[in-house]
PyMOL Python script that loads the backbone (N, CA, C, O; Angstrom):
from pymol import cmd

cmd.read_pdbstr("""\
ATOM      1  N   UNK A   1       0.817  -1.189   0.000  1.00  0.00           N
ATOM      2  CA  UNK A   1       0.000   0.000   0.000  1.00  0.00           C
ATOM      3  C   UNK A   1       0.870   1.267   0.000  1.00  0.00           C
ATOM      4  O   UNK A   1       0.444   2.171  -0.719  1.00  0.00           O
ATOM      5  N   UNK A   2       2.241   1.551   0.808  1.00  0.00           N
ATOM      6  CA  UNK A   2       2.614   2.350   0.903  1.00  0.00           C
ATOM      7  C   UNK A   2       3.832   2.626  -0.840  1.00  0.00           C
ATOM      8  O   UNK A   2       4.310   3.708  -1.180  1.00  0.00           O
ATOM      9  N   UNK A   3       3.953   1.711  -1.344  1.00  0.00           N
ATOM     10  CA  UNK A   3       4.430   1.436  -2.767  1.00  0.00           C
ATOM     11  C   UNK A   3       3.382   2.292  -3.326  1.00  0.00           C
ATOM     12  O   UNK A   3       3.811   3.391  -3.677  1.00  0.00           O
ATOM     13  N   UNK A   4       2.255   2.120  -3.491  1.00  0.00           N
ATOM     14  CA  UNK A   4       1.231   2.785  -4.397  1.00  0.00           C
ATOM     15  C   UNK A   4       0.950   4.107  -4.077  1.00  0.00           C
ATOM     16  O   UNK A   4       0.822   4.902  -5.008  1.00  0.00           O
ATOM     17  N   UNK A   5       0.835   4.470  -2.985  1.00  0.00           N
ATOM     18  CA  UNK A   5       1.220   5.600  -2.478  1.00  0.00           C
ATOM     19  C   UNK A   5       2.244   6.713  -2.812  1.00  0.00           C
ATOM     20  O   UNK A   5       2.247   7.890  -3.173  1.00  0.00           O
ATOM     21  N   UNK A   6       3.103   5.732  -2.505  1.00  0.00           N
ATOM     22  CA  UNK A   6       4.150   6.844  -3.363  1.00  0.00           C
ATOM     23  C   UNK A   6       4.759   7.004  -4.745  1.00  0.00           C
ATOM     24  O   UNK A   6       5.541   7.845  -5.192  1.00  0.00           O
ATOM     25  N   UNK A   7       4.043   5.724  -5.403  1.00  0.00           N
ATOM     26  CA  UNK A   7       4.099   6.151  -6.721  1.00  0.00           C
ATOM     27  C   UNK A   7       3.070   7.244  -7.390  1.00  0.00           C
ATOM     28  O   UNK A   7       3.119   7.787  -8.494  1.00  0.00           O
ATOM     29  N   UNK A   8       1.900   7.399  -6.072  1.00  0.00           N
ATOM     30  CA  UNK A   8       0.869   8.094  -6.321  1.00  0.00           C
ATOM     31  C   UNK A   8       1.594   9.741  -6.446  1.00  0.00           C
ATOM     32  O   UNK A   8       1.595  10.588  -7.339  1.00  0.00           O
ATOM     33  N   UNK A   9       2.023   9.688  -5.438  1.00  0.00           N
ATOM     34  CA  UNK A   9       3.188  11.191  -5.215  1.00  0.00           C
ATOM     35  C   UNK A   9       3.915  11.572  -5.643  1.00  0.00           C
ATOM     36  O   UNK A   9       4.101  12.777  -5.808  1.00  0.00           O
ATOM     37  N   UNK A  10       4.769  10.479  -6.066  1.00  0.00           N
ATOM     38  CA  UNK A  10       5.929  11.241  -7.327  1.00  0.00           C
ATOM     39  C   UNK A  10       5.128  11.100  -8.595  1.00  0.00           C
ATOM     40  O   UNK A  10       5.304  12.011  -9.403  1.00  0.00           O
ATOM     41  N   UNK A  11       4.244  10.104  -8.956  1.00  0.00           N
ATOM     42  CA  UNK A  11       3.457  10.699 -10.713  1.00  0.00           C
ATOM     43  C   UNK A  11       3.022  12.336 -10.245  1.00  0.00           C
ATOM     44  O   UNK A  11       3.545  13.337 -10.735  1.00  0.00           O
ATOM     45  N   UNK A  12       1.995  12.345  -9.235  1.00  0.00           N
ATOM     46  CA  UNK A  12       1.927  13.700  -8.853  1.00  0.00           C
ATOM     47  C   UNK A  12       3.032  15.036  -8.399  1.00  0.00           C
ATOM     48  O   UNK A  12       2.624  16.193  -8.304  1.00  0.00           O
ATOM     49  N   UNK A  13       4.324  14.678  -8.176  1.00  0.00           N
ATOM     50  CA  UNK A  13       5.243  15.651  -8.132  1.00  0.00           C
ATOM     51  C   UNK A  13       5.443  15.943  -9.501  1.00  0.00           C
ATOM     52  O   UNK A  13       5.614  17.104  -9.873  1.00  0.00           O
ATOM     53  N   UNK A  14       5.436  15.096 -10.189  1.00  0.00           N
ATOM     54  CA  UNK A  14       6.362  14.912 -11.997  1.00  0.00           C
ATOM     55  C   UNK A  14       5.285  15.507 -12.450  1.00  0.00           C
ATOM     56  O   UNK A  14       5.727  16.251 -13.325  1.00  0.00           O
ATOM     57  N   UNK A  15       3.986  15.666 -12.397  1.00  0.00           N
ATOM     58  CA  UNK A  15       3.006  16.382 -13.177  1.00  0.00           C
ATOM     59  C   UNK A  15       3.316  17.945 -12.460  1.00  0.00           C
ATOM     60  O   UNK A  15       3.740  18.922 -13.077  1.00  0.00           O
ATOM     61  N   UNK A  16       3.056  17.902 -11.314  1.00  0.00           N
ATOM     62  CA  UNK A  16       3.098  19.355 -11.143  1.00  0.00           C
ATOM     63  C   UNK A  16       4.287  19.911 -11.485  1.00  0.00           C
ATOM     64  O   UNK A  16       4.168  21.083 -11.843  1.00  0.00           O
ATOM     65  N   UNK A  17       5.676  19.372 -11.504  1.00  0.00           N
ATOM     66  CA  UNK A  17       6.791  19.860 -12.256  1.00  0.00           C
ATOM     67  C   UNK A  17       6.782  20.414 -13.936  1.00  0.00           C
ATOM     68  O   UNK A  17       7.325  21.395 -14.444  1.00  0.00           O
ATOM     69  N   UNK A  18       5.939  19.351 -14.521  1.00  0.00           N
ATOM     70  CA  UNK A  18       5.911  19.749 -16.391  1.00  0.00           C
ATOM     71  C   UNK A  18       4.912  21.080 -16.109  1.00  0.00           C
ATOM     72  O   UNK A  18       5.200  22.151 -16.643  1.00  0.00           O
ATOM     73  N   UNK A  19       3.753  20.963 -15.267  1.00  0.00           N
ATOM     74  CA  UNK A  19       2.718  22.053 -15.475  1.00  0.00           C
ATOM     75  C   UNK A  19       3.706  23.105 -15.287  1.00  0.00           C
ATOM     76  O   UNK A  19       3.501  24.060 -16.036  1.00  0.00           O
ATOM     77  N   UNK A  20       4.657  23.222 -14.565  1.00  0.00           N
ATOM     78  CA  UNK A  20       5.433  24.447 -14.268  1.00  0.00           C
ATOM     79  C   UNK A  20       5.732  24.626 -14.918  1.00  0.00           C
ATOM     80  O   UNK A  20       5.298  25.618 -15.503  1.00  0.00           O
ATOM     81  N   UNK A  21       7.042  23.660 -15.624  1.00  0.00           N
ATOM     82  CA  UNK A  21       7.992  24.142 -17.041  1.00  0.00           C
ATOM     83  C   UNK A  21       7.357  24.404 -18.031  1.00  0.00           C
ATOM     84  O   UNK A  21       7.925  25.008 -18.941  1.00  0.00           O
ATOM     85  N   UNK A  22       5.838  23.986 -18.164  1.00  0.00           N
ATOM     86  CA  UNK A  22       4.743  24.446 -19.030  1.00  0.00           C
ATOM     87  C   UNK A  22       4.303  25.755 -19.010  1.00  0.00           C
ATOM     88  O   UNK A  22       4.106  26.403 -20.038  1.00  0.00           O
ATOM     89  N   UNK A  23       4.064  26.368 -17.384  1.00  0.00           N
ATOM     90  CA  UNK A  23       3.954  27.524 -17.588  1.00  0.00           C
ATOM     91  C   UNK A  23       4.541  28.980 -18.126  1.00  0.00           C
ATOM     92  O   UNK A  23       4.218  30.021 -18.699  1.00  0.00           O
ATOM     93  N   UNK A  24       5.663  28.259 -17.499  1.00  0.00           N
ATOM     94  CA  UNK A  24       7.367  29.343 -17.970  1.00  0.00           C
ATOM     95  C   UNK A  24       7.517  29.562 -18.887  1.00  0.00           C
ATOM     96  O   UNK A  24       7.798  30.707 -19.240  1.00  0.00           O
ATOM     97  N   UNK A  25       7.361  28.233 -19.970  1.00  0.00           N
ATOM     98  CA  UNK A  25       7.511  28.141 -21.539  1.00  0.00           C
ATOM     99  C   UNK A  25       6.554  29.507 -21.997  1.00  0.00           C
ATOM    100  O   UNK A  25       6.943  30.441 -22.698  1.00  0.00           O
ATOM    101  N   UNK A  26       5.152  29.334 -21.372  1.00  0.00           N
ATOM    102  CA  UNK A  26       4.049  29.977 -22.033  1.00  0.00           C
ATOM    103  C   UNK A  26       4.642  31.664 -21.739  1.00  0.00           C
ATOM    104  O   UNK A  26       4.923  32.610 -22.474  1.00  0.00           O
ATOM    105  N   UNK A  27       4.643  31.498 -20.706  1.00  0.00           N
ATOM    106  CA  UNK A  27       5.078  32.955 -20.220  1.00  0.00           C
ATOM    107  C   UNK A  27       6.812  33.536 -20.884  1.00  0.00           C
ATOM    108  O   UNK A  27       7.125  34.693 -21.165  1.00  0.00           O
ATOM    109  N   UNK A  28       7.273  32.872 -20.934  1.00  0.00           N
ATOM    110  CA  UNK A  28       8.769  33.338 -22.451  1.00  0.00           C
ATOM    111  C   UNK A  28       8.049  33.476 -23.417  1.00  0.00           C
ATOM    112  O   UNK A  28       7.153  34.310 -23.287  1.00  0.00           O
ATOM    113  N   UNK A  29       8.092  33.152 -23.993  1.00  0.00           N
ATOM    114  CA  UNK A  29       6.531  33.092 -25.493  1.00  0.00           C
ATOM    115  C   UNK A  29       5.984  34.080 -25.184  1.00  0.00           C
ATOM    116  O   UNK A  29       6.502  34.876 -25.966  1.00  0.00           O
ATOM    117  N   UNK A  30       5.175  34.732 -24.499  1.00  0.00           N
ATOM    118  CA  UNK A  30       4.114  35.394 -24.281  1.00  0.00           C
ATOM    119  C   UNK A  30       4.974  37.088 -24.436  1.00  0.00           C
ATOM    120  O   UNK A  30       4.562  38.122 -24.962  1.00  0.00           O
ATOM    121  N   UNK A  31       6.280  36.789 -23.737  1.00  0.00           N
ATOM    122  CA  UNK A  31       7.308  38.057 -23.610  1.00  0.00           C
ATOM    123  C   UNK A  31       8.186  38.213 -24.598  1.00  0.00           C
ATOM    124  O   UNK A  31       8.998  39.138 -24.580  1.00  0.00           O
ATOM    125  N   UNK A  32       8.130  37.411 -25.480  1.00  0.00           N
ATOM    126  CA  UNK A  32       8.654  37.722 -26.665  1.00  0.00           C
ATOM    127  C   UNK A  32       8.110  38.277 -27.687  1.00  0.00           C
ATOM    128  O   UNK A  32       8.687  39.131 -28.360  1.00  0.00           O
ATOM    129  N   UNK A  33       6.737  37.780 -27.952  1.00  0.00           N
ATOM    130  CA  UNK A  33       6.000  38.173 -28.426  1.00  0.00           C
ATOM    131  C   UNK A  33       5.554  39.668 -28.249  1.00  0.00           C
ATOM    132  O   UNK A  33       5.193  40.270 -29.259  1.00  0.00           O
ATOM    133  N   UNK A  34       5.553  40.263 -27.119  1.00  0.00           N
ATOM    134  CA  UNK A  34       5.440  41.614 -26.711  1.00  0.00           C
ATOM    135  C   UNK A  34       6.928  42.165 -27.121  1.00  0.00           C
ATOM    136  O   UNK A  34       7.176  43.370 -27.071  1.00  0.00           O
ATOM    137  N   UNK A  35       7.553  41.543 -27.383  1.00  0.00           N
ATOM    138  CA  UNK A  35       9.019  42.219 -27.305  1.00  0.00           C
ATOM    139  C   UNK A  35       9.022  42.628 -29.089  1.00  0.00           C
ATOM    140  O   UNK A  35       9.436  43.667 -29.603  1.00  0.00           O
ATOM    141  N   UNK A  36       8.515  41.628 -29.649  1.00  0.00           N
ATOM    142  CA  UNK A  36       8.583  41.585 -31.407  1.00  0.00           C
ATOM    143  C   UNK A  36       7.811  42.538 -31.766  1.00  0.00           C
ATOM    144  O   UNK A  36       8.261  43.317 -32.606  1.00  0.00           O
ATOM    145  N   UNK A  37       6.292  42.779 -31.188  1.00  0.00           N
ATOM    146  CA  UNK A  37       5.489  43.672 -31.352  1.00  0.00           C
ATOM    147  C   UNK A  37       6.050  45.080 -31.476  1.00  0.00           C
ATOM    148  O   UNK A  37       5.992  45.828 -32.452  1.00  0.00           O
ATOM    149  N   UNK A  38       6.619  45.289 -30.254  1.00  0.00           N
ATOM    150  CA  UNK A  38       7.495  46.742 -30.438  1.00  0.00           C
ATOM    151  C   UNK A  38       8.483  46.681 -31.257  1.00  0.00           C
ATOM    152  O   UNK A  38       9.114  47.737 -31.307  1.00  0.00           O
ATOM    153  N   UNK A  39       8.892  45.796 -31.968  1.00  0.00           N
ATOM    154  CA  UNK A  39      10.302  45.916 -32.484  1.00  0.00           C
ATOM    155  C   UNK A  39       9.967  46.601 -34.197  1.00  0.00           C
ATOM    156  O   UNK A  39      10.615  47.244 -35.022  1.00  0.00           O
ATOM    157  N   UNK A  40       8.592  46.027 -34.105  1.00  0.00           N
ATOM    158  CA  UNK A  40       8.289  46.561 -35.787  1.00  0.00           C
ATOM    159  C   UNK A  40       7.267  47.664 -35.329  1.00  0.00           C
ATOM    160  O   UNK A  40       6.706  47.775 -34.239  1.00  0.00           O
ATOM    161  N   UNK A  41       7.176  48.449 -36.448  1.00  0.00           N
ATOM    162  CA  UNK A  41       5.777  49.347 -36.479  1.00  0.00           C
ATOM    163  C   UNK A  41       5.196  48.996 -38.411  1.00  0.00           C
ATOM    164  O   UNK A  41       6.058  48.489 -39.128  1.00  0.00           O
ATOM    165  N   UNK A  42       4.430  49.163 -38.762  1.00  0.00           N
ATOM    166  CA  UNK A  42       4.006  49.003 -40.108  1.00  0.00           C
ATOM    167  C   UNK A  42       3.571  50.239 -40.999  1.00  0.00           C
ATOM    168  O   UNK A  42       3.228  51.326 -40.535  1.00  0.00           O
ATOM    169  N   UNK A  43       3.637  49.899 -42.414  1.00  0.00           N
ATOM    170  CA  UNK A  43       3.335  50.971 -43.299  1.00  0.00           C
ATOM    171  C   UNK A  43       2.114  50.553 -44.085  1.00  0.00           C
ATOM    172  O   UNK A  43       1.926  49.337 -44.040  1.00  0.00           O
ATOM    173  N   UNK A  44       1.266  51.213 -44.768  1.00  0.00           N
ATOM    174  CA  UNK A  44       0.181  50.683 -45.298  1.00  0.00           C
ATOM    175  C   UNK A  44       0.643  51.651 -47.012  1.00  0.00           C
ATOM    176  O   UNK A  44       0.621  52.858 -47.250  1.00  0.00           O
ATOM    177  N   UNK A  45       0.912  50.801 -47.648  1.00  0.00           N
ATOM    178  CA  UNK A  45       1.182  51.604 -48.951  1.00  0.00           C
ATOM    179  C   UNK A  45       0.063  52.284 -49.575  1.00  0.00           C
ATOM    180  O   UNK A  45      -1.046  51.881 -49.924  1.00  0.00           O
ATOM    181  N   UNK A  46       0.729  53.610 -49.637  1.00  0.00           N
ATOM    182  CA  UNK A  46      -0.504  54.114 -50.964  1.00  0.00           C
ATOM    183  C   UNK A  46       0.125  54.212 -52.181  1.00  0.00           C
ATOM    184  O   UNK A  46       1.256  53.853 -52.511  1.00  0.00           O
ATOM    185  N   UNK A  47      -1.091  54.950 -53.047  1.00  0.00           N
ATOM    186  CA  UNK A  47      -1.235  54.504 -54.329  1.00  0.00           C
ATOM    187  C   UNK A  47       0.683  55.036 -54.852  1.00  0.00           C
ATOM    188  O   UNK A  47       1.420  55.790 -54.217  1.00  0.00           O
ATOM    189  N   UNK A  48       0.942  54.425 -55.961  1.00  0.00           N
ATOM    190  CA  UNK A  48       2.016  54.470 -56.804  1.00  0.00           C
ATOM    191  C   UNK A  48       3.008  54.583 -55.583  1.00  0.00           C
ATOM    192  O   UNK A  48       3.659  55.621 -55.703  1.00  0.00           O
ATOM    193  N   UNK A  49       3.290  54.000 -54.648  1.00  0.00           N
ATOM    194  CA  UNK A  49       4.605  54.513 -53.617  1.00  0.00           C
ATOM    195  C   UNK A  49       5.344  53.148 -54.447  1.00  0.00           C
ATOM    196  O   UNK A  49       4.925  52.206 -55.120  1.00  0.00           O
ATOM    197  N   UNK A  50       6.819  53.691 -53.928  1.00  0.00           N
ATOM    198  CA  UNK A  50       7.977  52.622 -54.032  1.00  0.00           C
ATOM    199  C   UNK A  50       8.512  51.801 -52.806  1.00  0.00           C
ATOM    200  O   UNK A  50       8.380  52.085 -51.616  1.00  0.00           O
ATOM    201  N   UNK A  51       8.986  50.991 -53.223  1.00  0.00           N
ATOM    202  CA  UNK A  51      10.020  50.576 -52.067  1.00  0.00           C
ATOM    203  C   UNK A  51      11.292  51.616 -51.824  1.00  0.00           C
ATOM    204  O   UNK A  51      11.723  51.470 -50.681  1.00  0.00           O
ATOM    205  N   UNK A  52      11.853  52.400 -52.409  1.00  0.00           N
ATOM    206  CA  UNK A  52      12.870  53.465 -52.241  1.00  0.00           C
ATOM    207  C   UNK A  52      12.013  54.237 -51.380  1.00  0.00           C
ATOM    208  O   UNK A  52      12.157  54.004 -50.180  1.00  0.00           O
ATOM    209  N   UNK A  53      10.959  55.298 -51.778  1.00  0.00           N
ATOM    210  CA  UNK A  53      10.048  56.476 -51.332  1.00  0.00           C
ATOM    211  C   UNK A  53       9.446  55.825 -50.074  1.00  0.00           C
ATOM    212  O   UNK A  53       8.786  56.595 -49.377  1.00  0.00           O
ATOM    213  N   UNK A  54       9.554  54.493 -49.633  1.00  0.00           N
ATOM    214  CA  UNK A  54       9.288  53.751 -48.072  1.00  0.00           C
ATOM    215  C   UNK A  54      10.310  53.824 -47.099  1.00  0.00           C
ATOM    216  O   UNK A  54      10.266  54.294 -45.962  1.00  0.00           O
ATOM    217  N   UNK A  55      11.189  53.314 -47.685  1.00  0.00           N
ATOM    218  CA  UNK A  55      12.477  52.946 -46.979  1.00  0.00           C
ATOM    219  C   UNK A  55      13.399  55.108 -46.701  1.00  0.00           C
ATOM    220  O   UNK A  55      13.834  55.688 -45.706  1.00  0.00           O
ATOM    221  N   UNK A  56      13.303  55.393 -47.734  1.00  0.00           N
ATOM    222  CA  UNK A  56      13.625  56.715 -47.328  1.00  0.00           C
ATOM    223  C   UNK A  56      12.866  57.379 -46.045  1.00  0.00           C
ATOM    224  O   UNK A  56      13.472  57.664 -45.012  1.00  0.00           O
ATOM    225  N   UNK A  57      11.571  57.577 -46.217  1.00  0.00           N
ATOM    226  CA  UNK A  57      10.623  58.259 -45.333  1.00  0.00           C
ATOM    227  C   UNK A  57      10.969  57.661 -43.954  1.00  0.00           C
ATOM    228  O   UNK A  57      10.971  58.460 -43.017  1.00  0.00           O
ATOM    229  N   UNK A  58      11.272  56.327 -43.686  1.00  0.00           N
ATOM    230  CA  UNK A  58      11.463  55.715 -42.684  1.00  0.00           C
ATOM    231  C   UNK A  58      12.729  55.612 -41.851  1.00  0.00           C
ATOM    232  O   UNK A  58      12.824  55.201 -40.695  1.00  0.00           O
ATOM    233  N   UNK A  59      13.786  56.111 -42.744  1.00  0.00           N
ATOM    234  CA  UNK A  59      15.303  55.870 -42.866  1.00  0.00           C
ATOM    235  C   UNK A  59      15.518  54.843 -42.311  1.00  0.00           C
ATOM    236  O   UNK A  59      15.742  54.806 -41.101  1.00  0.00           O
ATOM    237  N   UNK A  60      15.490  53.376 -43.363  1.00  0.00           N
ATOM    238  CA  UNK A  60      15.670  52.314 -42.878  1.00  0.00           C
ATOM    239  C   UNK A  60      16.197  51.697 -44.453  1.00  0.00           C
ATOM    240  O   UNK A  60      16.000  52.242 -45.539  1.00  0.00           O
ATOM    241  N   UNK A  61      16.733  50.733 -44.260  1.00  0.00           N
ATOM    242  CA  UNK A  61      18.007  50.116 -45.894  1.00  0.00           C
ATOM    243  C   UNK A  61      16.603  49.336 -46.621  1.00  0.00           C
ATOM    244  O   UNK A  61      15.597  48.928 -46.041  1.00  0.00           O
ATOM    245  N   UNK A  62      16.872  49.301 -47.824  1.00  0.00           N
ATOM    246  CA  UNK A  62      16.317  48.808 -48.569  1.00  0.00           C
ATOM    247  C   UNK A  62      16.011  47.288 -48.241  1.00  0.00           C
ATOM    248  O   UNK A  62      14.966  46.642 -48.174  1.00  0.00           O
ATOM    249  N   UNK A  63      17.218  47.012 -48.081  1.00  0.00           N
ATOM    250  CA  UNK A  63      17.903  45.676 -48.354  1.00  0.00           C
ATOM    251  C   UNK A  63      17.257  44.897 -46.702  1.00  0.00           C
ATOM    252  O   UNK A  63      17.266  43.683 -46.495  1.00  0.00           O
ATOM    253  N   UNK A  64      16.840  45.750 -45.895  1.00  0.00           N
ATOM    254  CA  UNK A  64      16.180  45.256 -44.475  1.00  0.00           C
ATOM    255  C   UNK A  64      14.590  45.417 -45.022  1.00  0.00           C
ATOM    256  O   UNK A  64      13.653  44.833 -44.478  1.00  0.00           O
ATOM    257  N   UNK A  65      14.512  45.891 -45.644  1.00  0.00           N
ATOM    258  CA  UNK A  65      12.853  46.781 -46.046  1.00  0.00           C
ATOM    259  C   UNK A  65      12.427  45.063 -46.968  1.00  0.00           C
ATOM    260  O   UNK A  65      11.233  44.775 -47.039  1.00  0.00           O
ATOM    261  N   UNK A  66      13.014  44.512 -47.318  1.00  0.00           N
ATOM    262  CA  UNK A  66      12.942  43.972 -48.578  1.00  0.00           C
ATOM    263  C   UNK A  66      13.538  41.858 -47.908  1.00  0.00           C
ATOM    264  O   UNK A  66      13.504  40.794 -48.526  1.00  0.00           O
ATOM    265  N   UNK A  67      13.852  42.095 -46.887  1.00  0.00           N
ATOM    266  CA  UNK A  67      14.068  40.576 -46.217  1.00  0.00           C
ATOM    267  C   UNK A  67      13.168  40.447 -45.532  1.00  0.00           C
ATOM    268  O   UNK A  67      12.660  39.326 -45.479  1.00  0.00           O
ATOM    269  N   UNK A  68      12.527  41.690 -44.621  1.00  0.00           N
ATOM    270  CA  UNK A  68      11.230  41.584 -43.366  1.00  0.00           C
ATOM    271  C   UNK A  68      10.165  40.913 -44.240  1.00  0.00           C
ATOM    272  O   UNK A  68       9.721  39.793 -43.986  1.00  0.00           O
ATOM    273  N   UNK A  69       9.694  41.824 -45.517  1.00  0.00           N
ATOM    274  CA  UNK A  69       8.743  41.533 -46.001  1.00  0.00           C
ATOM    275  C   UNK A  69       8.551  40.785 -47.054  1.00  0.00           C
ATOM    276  O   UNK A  69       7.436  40.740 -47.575  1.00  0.00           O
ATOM    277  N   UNK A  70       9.397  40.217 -47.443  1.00  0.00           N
ATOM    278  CA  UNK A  70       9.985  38.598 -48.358  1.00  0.00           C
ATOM    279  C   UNK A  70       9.169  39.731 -49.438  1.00  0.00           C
ATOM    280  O   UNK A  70       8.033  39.643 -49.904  1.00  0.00           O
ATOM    281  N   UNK A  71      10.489  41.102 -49.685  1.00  0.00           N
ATOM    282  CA  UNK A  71       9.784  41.306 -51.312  1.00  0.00           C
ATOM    283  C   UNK A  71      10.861  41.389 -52.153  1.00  0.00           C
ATOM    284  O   UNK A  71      11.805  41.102 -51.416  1.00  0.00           O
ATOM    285  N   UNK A  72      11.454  41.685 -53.643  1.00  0.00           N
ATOM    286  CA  UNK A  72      12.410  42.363 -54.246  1.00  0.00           C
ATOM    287  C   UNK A  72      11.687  43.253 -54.162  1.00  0.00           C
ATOM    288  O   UNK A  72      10.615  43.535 -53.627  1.00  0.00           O
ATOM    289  N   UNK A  73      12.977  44.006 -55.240  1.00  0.00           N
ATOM    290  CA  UNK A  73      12.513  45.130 -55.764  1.00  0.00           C
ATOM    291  C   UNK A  73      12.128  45.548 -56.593  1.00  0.00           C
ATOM    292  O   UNK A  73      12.015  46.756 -56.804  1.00  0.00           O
ATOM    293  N   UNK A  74      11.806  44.638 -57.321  1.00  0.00           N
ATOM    294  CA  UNK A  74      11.235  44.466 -58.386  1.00  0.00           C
ATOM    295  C   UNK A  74       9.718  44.210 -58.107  1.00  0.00           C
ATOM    296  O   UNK A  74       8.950  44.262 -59.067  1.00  0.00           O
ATOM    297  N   UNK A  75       9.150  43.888 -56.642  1.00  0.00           N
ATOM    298  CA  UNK A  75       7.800  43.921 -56.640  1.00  0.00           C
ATOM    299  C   UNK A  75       6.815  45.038 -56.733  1.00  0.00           C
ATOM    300  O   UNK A  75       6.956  46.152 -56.229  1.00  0.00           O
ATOM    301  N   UNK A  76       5.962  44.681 -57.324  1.00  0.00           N
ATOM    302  CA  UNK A  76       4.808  45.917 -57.666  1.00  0.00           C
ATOM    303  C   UNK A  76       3.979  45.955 -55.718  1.00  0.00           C
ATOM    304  O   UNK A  76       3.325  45.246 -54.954  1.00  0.00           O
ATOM    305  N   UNK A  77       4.471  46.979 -55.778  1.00  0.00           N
ATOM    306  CA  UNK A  77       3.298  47.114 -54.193  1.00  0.00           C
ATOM    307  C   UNK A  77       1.961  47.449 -54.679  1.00  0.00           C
ATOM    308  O   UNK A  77       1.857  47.865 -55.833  1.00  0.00           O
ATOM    309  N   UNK A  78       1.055  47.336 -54.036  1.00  0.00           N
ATOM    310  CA  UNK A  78      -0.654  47.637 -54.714  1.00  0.00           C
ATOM    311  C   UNK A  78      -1.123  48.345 -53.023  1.00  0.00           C
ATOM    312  O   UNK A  78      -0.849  48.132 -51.842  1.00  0.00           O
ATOM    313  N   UNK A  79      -1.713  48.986 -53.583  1.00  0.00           N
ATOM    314  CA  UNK A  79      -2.303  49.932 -52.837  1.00  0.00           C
ATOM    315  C   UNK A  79      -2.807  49.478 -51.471  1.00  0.00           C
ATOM    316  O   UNK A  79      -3.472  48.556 -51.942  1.00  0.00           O
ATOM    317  N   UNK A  80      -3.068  49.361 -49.940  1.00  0.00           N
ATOM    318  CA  UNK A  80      -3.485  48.931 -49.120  1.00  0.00           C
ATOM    319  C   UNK A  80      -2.469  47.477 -48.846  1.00  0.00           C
ATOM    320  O   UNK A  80      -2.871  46.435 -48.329  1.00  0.00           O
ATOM    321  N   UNK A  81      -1.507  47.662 -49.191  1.00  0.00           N
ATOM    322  CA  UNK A  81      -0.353  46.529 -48.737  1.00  0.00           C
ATOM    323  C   UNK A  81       0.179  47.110 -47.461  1.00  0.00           C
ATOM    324  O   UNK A  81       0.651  48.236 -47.302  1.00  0.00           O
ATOM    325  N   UNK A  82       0.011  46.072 -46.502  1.00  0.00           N
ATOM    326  CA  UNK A  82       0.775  46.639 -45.319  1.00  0.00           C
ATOM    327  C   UNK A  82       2.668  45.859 -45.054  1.00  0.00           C
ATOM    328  O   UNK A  82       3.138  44.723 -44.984  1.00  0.00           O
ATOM    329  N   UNK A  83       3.008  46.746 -45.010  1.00  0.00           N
ATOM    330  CA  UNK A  83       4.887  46.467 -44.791  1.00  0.00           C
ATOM    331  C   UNK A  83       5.364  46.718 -43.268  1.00  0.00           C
ATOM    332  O   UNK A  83       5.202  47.817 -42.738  1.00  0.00           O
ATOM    333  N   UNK A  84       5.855  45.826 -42.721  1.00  0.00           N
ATOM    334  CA  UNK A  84       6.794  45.780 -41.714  1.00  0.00           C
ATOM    335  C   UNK A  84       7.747  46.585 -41.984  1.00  0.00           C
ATOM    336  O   UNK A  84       8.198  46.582 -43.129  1.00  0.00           O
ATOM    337  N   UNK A  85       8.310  47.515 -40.940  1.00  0.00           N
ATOM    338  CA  UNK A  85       9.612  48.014 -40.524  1.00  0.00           C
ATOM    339  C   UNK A  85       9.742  48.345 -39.120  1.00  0.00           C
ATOM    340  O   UNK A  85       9.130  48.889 -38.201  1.00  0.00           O
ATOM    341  N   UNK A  86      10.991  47.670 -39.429  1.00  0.00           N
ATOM    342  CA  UNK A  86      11.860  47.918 -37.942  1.00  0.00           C
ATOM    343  C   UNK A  86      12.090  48.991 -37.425  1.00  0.00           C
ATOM    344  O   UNK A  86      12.575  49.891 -38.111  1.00  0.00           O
ATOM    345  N   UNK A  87      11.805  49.180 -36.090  1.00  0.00           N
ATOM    346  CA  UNK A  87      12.450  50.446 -35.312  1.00  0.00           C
ATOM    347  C   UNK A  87      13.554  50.787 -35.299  1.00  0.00           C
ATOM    348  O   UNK A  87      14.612  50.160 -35.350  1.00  0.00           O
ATOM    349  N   UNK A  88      13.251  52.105 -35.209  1.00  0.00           N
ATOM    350  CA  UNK A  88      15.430  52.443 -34.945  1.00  0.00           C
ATOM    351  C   UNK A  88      15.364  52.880 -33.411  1.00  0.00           C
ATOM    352  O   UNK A  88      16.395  53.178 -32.809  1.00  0.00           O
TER     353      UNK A  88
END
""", "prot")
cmd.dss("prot")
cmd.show_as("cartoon", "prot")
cmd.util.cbc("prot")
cmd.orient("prot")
């Protein structure tokens, strides 16, 4: 009886241990996520803008303007496209 018992207690220590490392996980995650949020702000293109006339206004490199938002430069932006950029 006292065998079952304490296998009863350590399955129950070992669960309440993962729920923990479960929680922590959630809560890193949760603070990163707040951390990424601030790290970008966004642009909403209007009509005929460029990727140059973006990246200028913003003073931020092309070449960062153009990896965030998996574009060349050769892409046509269309009107109501929203673009990531990074903070300075």
């Amino acid at each position: 009886m006292d065998a079952k018992r304490a296998a009863k207690q350590a399955a129950k220590q070992q669960a309440e241990l993962e729920a923990k490392a479960a929680a922590e996980q959630a809560e890193k995650l949760k603070i990163e996520n707040e951390r990424l949020v601030n790290t970008y702000q966004y642009h909403q293109v209007k009509n005929k803008e460029t990727i140059l006339q973006i990246a200028a206004k913003y003073n931020v490199s092309i070449s960062d303007l153009k990896a965030l938002n998996n574009i060349s430069i050769q892409t046509t932006l269309r009107k109501g496209m929203q673009l990531k950029i990074r903070k300075q």
